[in-house]
C-alpha positions in Angstrom: 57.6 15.0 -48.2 55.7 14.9 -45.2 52.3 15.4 -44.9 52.7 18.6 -42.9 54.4 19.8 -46.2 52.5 18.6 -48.3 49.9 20.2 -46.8 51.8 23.6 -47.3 52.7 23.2 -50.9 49.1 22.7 -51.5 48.1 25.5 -49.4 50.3 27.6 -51.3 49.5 26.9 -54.7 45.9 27.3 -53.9 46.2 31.0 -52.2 48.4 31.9 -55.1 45.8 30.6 -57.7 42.9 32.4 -55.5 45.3 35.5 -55.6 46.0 36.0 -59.2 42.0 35.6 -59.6 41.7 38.2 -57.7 44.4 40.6 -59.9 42.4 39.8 -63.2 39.7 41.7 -61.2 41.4 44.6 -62.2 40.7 43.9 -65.7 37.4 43.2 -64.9 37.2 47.1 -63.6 38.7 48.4 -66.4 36.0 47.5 -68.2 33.1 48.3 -66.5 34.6 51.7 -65.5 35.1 52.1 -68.9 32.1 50.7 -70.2 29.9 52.9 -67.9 32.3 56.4 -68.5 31.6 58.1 -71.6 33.6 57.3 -75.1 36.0 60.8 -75.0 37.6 58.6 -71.6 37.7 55.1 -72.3 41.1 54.9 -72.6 42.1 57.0 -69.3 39.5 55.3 -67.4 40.7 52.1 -68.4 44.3 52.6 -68.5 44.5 54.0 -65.2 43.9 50.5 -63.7 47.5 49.4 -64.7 48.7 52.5 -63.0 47.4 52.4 -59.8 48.0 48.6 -59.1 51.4 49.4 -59.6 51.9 52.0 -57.1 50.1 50.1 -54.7 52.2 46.7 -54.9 55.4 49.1 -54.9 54.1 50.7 -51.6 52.6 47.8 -49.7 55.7 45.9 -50.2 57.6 48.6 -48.6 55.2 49.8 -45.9 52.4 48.5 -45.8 52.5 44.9 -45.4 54.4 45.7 -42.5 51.8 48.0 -41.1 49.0 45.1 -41.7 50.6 41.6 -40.6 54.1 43.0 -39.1 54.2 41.2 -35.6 54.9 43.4 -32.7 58.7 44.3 -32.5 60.5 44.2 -28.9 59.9 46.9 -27.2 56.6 48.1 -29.2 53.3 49.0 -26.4 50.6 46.7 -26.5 48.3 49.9 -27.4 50.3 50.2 -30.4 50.4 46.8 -31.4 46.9 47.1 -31.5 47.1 50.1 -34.1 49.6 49.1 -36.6 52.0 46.5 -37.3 55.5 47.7 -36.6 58.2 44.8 -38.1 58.8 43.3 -41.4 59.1 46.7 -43.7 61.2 46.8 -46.4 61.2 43.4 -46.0 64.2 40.7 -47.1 64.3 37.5 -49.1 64.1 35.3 -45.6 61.4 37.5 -44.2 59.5 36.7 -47.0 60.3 32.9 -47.4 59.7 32.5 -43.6 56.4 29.8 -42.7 54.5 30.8 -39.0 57.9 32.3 -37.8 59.7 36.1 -38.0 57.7 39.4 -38.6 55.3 37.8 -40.7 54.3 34.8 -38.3 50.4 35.1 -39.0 50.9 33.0 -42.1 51.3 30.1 -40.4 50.3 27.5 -43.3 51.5 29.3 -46.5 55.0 31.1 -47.1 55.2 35.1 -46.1 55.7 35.8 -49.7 51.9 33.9 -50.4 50.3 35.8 -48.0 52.0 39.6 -49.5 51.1 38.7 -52.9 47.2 37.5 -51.5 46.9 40.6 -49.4 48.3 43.3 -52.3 46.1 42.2 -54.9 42.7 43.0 -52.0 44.5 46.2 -51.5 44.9 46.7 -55.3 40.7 46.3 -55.6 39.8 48.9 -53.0 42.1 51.4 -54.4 40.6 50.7 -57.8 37.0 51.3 -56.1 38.0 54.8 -55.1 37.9 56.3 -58.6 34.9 54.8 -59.5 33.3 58.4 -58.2 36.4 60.2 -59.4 36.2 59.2 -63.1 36.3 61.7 -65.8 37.2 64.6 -64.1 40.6 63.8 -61.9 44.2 64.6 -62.8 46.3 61.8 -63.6 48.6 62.2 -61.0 46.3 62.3 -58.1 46.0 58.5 -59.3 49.7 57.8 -57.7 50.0 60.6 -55.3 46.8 59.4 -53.6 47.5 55.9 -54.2 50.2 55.7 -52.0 48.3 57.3 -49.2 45.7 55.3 -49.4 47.4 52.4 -49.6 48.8 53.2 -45.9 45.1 54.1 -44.7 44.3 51.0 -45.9 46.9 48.9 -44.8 46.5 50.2 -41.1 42.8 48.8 -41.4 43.5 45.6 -42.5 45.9 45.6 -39.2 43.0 46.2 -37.1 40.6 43.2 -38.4 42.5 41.3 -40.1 45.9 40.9 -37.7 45.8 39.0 -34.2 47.9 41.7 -33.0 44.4 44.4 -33.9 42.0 45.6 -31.5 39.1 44.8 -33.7 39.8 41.8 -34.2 40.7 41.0 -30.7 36.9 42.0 -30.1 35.7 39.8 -32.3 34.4 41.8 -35.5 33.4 39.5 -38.3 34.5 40.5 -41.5 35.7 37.5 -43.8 37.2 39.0 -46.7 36.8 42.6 -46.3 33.6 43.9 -46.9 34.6 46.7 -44.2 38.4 46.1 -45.1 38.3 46.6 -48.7 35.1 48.0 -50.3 33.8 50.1 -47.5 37.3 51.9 -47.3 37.3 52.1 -50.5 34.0 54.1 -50.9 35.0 56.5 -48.2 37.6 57.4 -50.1 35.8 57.7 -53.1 33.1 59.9 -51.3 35.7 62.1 -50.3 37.2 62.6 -53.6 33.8 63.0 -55.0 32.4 65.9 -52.7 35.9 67.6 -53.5 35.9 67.5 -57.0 32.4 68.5 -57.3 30.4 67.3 -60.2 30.8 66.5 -63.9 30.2 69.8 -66.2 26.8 69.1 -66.8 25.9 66.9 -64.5 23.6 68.7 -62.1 21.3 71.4 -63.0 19.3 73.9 -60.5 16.1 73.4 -60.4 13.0 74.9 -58.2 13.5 72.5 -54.7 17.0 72.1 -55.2 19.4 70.3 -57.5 18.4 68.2 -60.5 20.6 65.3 -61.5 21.2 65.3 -65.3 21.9 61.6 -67.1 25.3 61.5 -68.5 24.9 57.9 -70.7 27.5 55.2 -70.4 28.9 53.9 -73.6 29.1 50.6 -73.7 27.2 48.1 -72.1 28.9 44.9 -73.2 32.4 46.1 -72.3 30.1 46.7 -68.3 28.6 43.4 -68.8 32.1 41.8 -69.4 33.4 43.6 -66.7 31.1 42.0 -64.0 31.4 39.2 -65.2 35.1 39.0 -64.8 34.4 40.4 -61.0 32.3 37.6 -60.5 34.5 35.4 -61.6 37.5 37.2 -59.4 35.4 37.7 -56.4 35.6 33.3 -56.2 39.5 34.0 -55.4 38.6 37.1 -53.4 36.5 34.9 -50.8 37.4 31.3 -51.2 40.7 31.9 -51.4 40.3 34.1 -47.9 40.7 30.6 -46.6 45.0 31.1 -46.6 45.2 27.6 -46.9 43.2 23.8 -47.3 42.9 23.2 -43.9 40.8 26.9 -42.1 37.4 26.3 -41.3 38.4 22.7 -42.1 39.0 20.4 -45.4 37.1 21.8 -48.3 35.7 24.6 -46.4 36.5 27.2 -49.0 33.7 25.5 -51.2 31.3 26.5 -49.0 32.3 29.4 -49.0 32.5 29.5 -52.9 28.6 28.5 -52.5 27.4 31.3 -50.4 29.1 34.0 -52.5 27.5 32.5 -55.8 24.1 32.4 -53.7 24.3 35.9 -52.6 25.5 37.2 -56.2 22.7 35.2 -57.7 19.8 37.1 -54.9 21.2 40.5 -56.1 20.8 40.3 -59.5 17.4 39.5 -58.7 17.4 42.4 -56.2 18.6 44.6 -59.1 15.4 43.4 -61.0 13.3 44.7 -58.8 15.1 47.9 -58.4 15.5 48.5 -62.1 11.5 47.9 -62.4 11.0 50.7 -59.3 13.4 52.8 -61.1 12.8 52.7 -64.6 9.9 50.5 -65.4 12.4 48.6 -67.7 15.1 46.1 -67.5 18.1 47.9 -67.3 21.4 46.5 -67.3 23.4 48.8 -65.5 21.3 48.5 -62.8 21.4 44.6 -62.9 25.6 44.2 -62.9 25.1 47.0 -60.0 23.0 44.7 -58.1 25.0 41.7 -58.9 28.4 43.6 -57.4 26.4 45.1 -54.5 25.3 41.6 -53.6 28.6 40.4 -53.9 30.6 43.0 -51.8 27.8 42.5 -49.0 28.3 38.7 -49.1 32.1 39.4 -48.7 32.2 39.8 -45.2 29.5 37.0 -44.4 30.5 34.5 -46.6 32.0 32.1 -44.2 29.7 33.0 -41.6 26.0 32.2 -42.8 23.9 29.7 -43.6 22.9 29.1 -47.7 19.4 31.1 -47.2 20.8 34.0 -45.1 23.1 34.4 -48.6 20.1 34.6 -50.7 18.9 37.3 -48.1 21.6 39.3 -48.0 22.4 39.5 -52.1 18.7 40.2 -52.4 18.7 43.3 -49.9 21.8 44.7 -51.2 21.1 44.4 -54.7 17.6 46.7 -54.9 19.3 48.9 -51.4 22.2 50.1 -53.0 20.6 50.4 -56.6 17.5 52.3 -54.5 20.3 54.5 -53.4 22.5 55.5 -55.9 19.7 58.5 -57.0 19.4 59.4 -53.5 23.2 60.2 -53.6 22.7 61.8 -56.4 19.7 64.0 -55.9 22.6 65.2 -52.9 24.6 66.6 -55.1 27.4 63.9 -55.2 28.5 63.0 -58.4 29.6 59.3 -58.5 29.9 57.8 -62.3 30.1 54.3 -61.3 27.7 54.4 -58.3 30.7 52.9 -56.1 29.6 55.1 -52.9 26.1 52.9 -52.9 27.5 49.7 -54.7 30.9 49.2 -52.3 29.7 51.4 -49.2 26.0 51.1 -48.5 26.7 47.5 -49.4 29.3 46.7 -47.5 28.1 48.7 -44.8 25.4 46.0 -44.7 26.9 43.2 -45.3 29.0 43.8 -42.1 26.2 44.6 -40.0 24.0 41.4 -41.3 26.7 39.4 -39.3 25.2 40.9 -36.5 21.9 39.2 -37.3 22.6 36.1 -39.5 25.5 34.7 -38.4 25.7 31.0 -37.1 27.0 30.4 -33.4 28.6 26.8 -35.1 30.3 28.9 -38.3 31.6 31.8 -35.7 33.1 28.8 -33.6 34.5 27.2 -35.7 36.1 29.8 -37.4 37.0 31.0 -33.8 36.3 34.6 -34.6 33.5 36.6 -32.6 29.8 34.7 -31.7 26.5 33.8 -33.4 24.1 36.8 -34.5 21.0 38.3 -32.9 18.4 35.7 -34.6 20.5 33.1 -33.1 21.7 33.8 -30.0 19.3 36.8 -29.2 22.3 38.8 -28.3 23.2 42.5 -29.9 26.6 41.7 -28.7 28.4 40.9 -32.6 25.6 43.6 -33.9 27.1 46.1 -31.4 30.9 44.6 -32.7 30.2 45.2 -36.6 28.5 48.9 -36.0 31.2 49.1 -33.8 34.0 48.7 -36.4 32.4 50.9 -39.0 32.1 53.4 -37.0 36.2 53.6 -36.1 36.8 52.7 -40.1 34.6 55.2 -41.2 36.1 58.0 -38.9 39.8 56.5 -39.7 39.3 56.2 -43.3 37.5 59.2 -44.5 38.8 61.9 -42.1 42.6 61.0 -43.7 41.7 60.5 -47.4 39.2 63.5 -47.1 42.3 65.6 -45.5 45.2 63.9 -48.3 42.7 65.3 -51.2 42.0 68.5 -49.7 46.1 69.4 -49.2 46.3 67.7 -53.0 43.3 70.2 -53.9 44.6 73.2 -52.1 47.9 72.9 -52.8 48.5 71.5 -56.8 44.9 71.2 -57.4 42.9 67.7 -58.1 41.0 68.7 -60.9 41.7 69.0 -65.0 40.2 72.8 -66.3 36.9 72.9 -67.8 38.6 72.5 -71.6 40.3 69.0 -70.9 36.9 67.6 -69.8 35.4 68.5 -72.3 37.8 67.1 -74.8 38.3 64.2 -73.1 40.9 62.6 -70.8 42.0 60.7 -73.7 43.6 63.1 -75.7 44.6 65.7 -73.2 46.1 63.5 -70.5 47.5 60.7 -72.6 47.7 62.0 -76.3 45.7 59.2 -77.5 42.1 58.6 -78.2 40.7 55.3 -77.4 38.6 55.2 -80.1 39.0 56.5 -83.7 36.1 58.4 -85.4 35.9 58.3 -89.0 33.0 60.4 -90.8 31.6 59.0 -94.0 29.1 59.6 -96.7 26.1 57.0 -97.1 23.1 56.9 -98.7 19.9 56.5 -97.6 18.3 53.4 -98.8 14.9 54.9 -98.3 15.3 58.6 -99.7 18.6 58.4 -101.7 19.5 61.5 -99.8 23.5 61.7 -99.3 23.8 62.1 -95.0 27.0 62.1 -93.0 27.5 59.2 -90.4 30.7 58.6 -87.8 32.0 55.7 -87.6 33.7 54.3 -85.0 36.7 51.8 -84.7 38.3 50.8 -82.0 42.5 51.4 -81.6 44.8 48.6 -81.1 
């Protein structure tokens, strides 16, 4: 084997370890969806995870792998090339197998197949973020019938950034492992579905000055905790592994990368200290793991980009920011369960546009994608790139999921009547609780007065 091979094998087994990190992250989702939902929707909320990763690997296999890394096929305009990839769908055994050659020729160090199986498990997370502000109210089948759109949205972004063919990335927008791409998409869509739906029964109530935001509680906290925990843990795959390979950025550079993640994680949990203090005078959890994931989907697109210090800044910021937020949404009307419209799009609005400030001339060189940030260079020019691409993402991206839920709303309906949520999703949806209740007689040790308790015990 020569070293050029070896240097592939290794590559490959290296993306596809960073990969399959990054599909437990859909396990760290079910949870904390679940944990933060209320009891009558565990399972649904949970569950519903398995579904929509399906659909999506289904569809970007088809389509939309095609539409993201599919090189420009004869005869294609170079104004379309710049839109969307337009080769490699439905796409055969020596497509896939292929190294830096056919429709797939962007994967230059790692087989085709490597790169699909990398880029459908990022596509799999910011389809999972959208119901995060749908939860507890949705239809199950929107889950598919929107999946598959949204996969194509998506898939057409990632072309623009992410492919050398896209006009984004041809101008030089900075956005290492999808902080726009993945999360911020994924909020706009979850905004949309959210203003659509309307809120939770219950959720709102009118009060003198406008609308009132009622608390609906979460229902467990360790299942949320274990949840982030498991993102953290995912989101090492999610960035490091952004590398495609040993050698980008040069040898070992995904460990730097791996640092400045972990840094910027670390600042937001602080950041969600403060916030929870500001907030609620208390240390709250939620609003912790919220900071945490905030910090971690700003640091997503600056990861490879920043210095160590410029991490810490940028965790802290978007840890109390998007926690600071997430009533302001609210106090708007918008009901989002799992605060994913502050957490995954205020965040990851400002993690693209700290590029603009914090990034280092030497990282954006080497890394041969766009130039150094205003501190460093004194130039707006990369600021001007980021706001730049948000502003096309967020036109894109919410205009056609907003417009694919409102046909779904008009048309079917998106909704479940009044009576299924208030029974749950659980049992009307899927038949099923995902908790048994048993009631039972104790006594009260201090009165010897017979009172009724329910317990609860989990299904298997």
């Amino acid at each position: 084997m020569s070293e050029a091979e070896l240097t592939i094998a290794i590559s490959t087994v290296w993306v596809l370890v960073a990969a399959t990190l990054v599909l437990f992250m859909q396990a760290g989702f079910a949870l904390l969806e679940a944990g933060l939902t209320r009891m009558k929707n565990a399972a649904h909320t949970a569950g519903k995870n398995v579904l929509i990763f399906a659909v999506c690997a289904l569809v970007y296999y088809a389509v939309g792998f095609g539409l993201a890394f599919g090189a420009k096929a004869e005869g294609t305009s170079h104004f379309w090339g710049q839109l969307i990839g337009t080769s490699g769908f439905w796409p055969s055994a020596a497509d896939l197998t292929a190294i830096g050659s056919g429709p797939f020729a962007f994967f230059s160090g790692i087989p085709a197949a490597a790169g699909w199986f990398f880029e459908v498990v990022f596509a799999g997370v910011s389809l999972a973020i959208v119901w995060g502000a749908m939860a507890e109210r949705t239809k199950l089948w929107v889950y598919g019938v929107f999946g598959v759109a949204f996969t194509l949205i998506y898939s057409v972004v990632s072309h623009w950034i992410w492919s050398a063919d896209g006009w984004l990335f041809a101008r030089g927008m900075q956005d290492f492992a999808g902080s726009t791409v993945v999360h911020y998409q994924g909020a706009l869509a979850a905004l949309a579905g959210a203003i659509l739906l309307g809120p939770r029964i219950g959720r709102f109530a009118e009060r003198k000055g406008g609308v009132g935001a009622l608390p609906i509680n979460s229902h467990n906290l360790p299942y949320a905790v274990i949840g982030t925990i498991i993102l953290w843990v995912g989101w090492m795959g999610f960035n490091a592994g952004s590398t495609l390979g040993v050698e980008f950025g040069g040898l070992g550079f995904a460990g730097y990368v791996a640092l400045t993640t972990n840094l910027g994680a670390a600042a937001g949990l602080v950041g969600g200290g403060v916030a929870s203090r500001i907030l609620h005078r208390k240390a709250d959890i939620g609003t912790w793991l919220n900071g945490i994931i905030a910090a971690l989907v700003a640091i997503t697109a600056a990861c490879a980009f920043v210095s160590p210090w410029a991490a810490i800044v940028i965790g802290f910021v978007a840890g109390l920011g998007a926690n600071l937020l997430i009533p302001v949404i609210a106090k708007a009307g918008i009901d989002d369960p799992i605060g994913a419209v502050a957490v995954h799009g205020i965040a990851g609005v400002w993690g693209t546009l700290s590029l603009g400030i914090f990034a280092l001339p030497s990282l954006a060189r080497r890394l041969d994608t766009g130039e150094g940030g205003l501190l460093y260079t004194g130039s707006f020019h990369q600021l001007g790139t980021q706001a730049l691409g948000l502003l096309a993402v967020g036109a894109f991206s919410f205009t056609l999921s907003f417009a694919a839920l409102w046909i779904m709303k008009k048309t079917v309906g998106i909704r479940v009547e009044a009576e299924v949520e208030a029974e749950g999703l659980d049992l009307s949806e899927h038949g099923v609780a995902g908790y048994e209740f048993t009631e039972v007689a104790v006594i009260d040790a201090a009165t010897g007065i017979e009172v009724r308790e329910t317990q609860v015990t989990t299904q298997v």
